[in-house]
C-alpha positions as CSV (number, residue, x, y, z in Angstrom):
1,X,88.4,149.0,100.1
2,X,92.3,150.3,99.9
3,X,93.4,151.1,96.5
4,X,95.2,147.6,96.6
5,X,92.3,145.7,97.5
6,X,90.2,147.8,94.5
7,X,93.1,146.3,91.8
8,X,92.3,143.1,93.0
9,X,88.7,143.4,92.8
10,X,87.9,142.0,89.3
11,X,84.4,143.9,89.6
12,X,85.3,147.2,90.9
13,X,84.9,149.4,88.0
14,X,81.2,147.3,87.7
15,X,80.3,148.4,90.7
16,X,80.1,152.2,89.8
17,X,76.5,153.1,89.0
18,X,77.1,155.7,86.5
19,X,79.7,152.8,84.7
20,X,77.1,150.1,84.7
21,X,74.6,152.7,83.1
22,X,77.0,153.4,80.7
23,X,78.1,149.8,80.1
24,X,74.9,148.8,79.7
25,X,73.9,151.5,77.0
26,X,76.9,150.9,75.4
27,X,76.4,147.0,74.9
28,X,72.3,147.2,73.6
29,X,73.9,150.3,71.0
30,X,76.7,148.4,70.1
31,X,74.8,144.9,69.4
32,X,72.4,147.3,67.8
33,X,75.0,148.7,65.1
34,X,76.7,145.6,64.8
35,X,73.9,144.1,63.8
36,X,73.6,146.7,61.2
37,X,76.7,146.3,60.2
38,X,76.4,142.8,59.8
39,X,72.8,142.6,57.6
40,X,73.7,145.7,55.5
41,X,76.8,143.5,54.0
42,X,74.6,140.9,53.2
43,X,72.0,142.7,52.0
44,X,74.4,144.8,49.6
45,X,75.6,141.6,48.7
46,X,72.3,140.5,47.6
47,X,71.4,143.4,45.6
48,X,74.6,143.3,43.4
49,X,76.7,140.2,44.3
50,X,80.1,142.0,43.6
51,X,82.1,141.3,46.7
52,X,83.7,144.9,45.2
53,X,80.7,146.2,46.8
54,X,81.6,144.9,50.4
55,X,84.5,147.3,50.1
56,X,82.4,150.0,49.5
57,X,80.6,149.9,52.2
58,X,83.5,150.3,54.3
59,X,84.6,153.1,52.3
60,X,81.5,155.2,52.4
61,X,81.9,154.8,56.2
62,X,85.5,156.0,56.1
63,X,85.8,158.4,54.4
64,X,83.9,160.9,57.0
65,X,84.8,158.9,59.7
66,X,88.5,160.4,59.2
67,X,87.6,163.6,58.1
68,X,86.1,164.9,61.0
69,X,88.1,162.8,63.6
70,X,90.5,165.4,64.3
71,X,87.9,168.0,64.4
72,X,85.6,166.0,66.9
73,X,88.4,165.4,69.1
74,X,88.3,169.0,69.4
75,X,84.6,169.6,69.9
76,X,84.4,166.4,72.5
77,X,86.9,168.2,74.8
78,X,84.9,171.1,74.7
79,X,81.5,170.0,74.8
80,X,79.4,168.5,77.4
81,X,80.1,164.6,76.7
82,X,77.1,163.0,77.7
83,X,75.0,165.8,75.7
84,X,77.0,164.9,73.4
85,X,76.8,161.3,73.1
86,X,72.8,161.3,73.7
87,X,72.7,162.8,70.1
88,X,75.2,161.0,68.1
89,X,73.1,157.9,69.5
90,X,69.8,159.9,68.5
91,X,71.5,160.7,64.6
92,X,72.5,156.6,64.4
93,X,68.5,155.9,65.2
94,X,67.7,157.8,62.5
95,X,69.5,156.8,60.1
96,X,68.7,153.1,61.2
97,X,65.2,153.7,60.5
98,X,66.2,155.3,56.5
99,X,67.6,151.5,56.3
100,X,64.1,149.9,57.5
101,X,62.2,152.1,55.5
102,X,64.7,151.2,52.4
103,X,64.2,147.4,53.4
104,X,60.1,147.5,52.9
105,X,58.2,146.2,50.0
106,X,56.8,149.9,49.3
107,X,60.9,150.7,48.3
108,X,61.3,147.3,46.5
109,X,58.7,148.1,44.2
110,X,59.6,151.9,43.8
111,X,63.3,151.9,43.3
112,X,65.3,149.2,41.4
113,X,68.3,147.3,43.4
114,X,70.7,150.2,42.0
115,X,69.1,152.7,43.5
116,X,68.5,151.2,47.0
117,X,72.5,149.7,47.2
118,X,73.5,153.8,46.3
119,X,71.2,154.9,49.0
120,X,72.4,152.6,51.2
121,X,75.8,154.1,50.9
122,X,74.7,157.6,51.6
123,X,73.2,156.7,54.6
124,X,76.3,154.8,55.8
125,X,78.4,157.8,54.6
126,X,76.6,159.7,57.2
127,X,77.0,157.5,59.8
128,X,80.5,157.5,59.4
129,X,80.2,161.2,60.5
130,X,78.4,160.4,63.5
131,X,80.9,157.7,64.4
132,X,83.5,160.4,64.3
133,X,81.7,162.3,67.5
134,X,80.2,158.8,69.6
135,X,83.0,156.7,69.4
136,X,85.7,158.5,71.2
137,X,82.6,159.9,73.7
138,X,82.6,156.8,74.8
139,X,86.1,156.5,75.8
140,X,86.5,159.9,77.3
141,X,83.4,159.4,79.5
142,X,84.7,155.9,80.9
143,X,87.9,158.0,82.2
144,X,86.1,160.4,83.9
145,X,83.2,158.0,85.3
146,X,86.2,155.9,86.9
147,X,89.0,156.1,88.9
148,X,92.5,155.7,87.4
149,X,93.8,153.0,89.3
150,X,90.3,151.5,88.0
151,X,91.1,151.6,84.4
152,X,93.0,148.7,83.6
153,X,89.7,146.9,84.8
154,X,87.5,149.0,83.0
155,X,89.3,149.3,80.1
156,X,89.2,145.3,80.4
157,X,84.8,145.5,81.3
158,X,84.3,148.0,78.2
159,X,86.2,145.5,75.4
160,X,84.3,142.5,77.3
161,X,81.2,144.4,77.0
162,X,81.5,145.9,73.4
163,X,82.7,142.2,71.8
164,X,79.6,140.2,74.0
165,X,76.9,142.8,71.9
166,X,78.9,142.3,68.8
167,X,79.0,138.5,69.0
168,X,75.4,138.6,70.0
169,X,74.7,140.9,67.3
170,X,76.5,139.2,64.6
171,X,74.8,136.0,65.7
172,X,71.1,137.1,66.2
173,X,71.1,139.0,62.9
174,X,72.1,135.6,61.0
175,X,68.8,134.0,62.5
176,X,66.9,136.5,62.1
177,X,67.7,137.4,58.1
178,X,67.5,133.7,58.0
179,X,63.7,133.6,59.4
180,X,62.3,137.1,59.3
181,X,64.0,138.9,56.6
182,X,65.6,142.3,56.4
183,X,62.6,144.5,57.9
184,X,61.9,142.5,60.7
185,X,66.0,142.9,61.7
186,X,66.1,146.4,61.1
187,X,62.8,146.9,63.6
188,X,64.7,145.1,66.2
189,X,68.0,147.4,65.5
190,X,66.2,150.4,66.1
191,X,64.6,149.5,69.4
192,X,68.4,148.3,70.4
193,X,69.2,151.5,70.0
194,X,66.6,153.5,71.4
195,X,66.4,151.5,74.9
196,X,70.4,152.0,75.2
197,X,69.7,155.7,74.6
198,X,67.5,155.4,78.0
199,X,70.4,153.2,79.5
200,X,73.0,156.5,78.4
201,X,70.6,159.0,79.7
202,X,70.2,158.1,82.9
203,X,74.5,159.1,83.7
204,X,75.2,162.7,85.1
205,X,76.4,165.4,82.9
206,X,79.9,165.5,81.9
207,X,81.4,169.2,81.8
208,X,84.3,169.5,79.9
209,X,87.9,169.7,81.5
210,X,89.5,171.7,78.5
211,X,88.5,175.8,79.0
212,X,86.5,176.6,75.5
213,X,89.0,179.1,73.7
214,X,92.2,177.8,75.8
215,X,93.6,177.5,71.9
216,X,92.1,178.0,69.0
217,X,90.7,174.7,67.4
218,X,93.3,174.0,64.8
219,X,96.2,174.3,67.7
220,X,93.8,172.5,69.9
221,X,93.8,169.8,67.4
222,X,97.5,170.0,66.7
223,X,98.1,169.5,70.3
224,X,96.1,165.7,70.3
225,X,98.1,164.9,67.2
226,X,101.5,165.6,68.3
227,X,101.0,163.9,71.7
228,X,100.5,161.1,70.4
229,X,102.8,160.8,67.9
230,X,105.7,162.3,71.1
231,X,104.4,159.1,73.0
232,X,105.7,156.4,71.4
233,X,104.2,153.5,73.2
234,X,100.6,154.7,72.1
235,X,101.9,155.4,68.5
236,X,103.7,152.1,68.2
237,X,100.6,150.2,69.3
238,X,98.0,152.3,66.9
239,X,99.8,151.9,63.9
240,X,100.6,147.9,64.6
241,X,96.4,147.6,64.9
242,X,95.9,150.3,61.9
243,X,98.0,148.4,59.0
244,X,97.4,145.2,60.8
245,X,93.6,145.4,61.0
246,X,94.0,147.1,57.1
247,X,95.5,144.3,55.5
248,X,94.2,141.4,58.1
249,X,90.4,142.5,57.6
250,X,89.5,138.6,56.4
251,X,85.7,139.3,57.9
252,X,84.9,141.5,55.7
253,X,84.6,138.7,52.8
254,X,82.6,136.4,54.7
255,X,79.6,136.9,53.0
256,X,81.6,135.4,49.7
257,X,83.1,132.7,52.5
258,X,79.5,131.7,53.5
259,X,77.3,132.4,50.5
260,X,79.6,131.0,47.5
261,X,83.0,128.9,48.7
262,X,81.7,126.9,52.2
263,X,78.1,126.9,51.1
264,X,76.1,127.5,54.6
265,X,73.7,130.0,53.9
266,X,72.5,133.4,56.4
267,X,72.8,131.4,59.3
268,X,76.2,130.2,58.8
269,X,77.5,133.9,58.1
270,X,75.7,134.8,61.4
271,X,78.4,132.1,63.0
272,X,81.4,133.2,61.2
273,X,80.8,136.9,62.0
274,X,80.2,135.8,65.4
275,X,83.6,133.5,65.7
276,X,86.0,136.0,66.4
277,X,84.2,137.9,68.9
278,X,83.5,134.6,70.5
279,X,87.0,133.8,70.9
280,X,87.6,137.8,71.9
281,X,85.3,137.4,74.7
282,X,86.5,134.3,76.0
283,X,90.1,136.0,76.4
284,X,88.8,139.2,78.1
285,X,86.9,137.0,80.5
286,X,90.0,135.6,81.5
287,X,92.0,138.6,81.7
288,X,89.2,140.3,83.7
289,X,90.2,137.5,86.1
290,X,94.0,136.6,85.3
291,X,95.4,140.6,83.4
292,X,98.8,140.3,81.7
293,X,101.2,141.4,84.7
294,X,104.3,141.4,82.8
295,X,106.2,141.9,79.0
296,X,103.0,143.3,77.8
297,X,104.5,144.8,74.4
298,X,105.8,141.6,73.2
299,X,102.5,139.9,73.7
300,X,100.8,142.2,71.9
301,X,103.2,141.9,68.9
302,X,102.8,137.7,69.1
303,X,99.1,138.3,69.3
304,X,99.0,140.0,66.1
305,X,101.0,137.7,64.7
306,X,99.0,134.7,65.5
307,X,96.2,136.4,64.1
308,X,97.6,137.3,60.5
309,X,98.2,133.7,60.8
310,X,94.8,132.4,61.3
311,X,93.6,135.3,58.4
312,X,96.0,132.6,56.1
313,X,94.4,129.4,57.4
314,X,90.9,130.6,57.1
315,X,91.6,131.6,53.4
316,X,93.1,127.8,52.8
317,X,89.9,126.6,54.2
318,X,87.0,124.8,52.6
319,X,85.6,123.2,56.5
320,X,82.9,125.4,57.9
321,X,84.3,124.0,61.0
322,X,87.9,125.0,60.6
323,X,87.1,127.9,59.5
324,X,84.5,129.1,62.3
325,X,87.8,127.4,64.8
326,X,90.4,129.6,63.4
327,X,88.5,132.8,63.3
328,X,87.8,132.1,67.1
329,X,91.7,131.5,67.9
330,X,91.9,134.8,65.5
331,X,89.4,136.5,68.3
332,X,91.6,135.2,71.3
333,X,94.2,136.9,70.0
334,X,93.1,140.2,68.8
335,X,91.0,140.3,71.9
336,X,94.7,140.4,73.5
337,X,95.5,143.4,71.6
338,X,92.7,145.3,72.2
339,X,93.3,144.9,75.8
340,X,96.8,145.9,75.9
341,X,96.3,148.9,73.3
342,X,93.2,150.0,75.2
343,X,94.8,150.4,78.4
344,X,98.5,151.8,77.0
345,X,96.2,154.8,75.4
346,X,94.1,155.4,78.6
347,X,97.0,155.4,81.1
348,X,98.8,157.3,78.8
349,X,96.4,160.0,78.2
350,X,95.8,162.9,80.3
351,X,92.0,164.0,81.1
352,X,92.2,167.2,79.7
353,X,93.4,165.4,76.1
354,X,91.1,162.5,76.1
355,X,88.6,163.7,73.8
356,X,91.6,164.5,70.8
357,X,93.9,161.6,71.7
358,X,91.0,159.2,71.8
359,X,89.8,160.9,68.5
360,X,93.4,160.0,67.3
361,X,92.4,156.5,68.3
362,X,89.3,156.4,66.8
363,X,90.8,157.5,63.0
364,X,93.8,154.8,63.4
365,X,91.5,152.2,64.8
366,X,88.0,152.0,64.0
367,X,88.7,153.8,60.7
368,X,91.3,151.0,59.7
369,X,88.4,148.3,59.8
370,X,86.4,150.0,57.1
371,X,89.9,151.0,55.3
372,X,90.4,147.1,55.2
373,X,87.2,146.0,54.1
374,X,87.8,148.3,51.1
375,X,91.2,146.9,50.7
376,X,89.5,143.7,50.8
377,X,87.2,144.1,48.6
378,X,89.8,146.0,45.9
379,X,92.0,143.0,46.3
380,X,89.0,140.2,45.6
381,X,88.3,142.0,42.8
382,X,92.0,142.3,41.8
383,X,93.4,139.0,43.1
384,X,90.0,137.0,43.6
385,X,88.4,136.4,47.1
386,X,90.9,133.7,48.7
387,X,94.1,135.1,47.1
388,X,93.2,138.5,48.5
389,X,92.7,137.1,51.9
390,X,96.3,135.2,51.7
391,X,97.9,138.3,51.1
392,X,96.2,140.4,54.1
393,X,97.4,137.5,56.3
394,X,100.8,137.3,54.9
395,X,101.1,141.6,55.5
396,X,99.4,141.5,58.9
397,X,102.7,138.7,59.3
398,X,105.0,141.5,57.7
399,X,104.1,144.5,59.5
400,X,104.1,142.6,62.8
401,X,108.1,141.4,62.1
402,X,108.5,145.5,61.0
403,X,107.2,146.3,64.2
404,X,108.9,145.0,66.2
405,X,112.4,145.9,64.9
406,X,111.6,149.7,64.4
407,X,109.7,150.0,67.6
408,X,111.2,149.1,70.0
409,X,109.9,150.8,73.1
410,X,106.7,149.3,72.0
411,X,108.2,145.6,72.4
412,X,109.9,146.2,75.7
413,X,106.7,147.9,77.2
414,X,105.8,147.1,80.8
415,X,102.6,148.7,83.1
């Protein structure tokens, strides 16, 4: 095919072996941890009903996540990434199988719900450290399995692919607490995991393109930071997702939605969870097909907009049915974002600064959903549960109209 014909092709980056094994991987780990992620806030609901201790959660995660961000962009440049990868994925499989073990009768009847609820924390405190070394792996190993003209396209596969496990995840784990119970779930988490460890191994190694002691690792690390924050398109568009996602993080109180203000039980949370990847999904499948040609900047400011939006009508709410609509239009329109942020940082970046610019990307991003469940669970406990969501929505609305007045090579951005 000529390089036109491979833009066109909405399957081109699919049809890379080595990209498929890594898609495929990606989406069984992904579905794997989101379903983790989804069960362990119910379940810490459960054992303390505090929605306070939602937010906790998300800070125990945090808290290493960022502090060794900058550090693992360093060692990911360095380091052999699939290597690499294949044992952050081997450290989450561990600590997925503390939870099971924490989940049996054997640790009800040994350690009281205190005791379990702190040792759940630990365990997510350390996953928060592996996070710091898998997530941006995964983004530094797309560049380098696919061309660059290929990476709008990939970039537009990879969100597809990670929001279709995490709607499937967020969905299955609803039935299944509802069924099975918590054991049962975590068993099926941790064969996830382990058959997308098989799906990662089979890709080639991945040497690095950064020469080991080039610079030392603090100038190394220096060197991520302040190329990103020289390139204002890619800083623009992490710190609109970073406060947006911080005070716009509405999901992280649906347990309280579902359990105590719309009344629908563990299979209704499974749904709401699910919502706004549903409505993610359906975006990307649209854009695999139809990608935003034009003004990209400014739709990604109305996106976000729309969505702090939607965080205020879902707060409003007392219709299961509104609510599970609105966090779907919520999911059309941060899928949007993702997209257009995604592919801004990836055609920005060059190869030999992947693995510390998309550590960068890692802290401001994934980092600012466990900073918002925090803040959302500080706020419920300081405002109540449906005040604290109205004001998330209404600062997601204010940070978009700050945005777009002090960034404005953000809003005028075209690729």
């Amino acid at each position: 095919m000529s390089e036109i014909q491979l833009k066109n092709d909405p399957f081109a980056a699919i049809r890379i072996a080595e990209y498929r094994h890594l898609m495929l991987g990606r989406f069984l780990f992904i579905m794997g941890l989101r379903m983790l992620g989804t069960l362990v806030g119910w379940w810490i609901y459960e054992l303390t009903n505090d929605p306070f201790a939602i937010g906790l959660i998300g800070l125990s995660e945090v808290i290493p996540a960022v502090s060794f961000s900058l550090y693992a962009g360093y060692v990911i440049d360095i380091s052999e990434k699939r290597k690499l990868l294949l044992k952050g994925v081997s450290f989450y499989f561990l600590c997925a199988l503390l939870l099971l073990f924490l989940s049996t009768r054997f640790s009800a009847t040994q350690l009281s719900n205190h005791w379990i609820a702190f040792s759940i924390y630990i365990i997510i405190f350390f996953t928060g450290i592996i996070r710091a070394f898998t997530g941006p792996t995964f983004g530094t190993m797309l560049a380098s399995i696919v061309p660059k003209q290929l990476l709008q396209n990939a970039t537009t596969w990879n969100q597809g692919i990670w929001l279709s496990a995490s709607v499937i995840g967020h969905a299955a784990v609803g039935f299944l607490i509802a069924y099975f119970g918590n054991t049962p779930s975590l068993l099926i988490i941790c064969l996830m995991i382990a058959f997308g460890f098989s799906y990662m191994y089979r890709i080639q190694p991945k040497p690095p393109l950064n020469i080991r002691g080039e610079k030392t690792g603090l100038a190394s690390v220096k060197e991520g930071l302040v190329f990103v924050f020289n390139t204002k398109e890619v800083l623009g568009a992490l710190t609109l997702d970073l406060f947006a996602v911080f005070f716009g993080g509405a999901v992280a109180m649906i347990p309280v939605f579902a359990k105590d203000i719309l009344k629908v039980g563990p299979v209704g949370f499974g749904w709401l969870n699910a919502a706004a990847d549903i409505g993610s999904i359906i975006i990307i499948v649209l854009m695999t097909f139809f990608p935003i040609q034009h003004s990209q900047g400014k739709k990604l400011l109305f996106a976000v907009g729309g969505f702090g939006i939607c965080i205020i009508v879902f707060a409003l709410s007392r219709s299961f049915w509104l609510s599970f609509v609105v966090l779907i239009i919520s999911g059309i329109l941060d899928g949007i974002s993702m997209i257009v942020r995604g592919t801004i940082v990836q055609m920005r970046t060059p190869d030999h600064m992947r693995g510390r610019v998309m550590s960068v990307n890692s802290m401001f991003i994934n980092s600012s959903n466990e900073l918002g469940q925090f803040e959302s669970g500080m706020a419920a406990k300081l405002l109540g549960v449906i005040p604290s969501v109205l004001f998330g929505g209404t600062m997601t609305l204010l940070v978009v109209i700050a945005t777009w007045f002090k960034a404005p090579t953000l809003r005028k951005m075209n690729y």
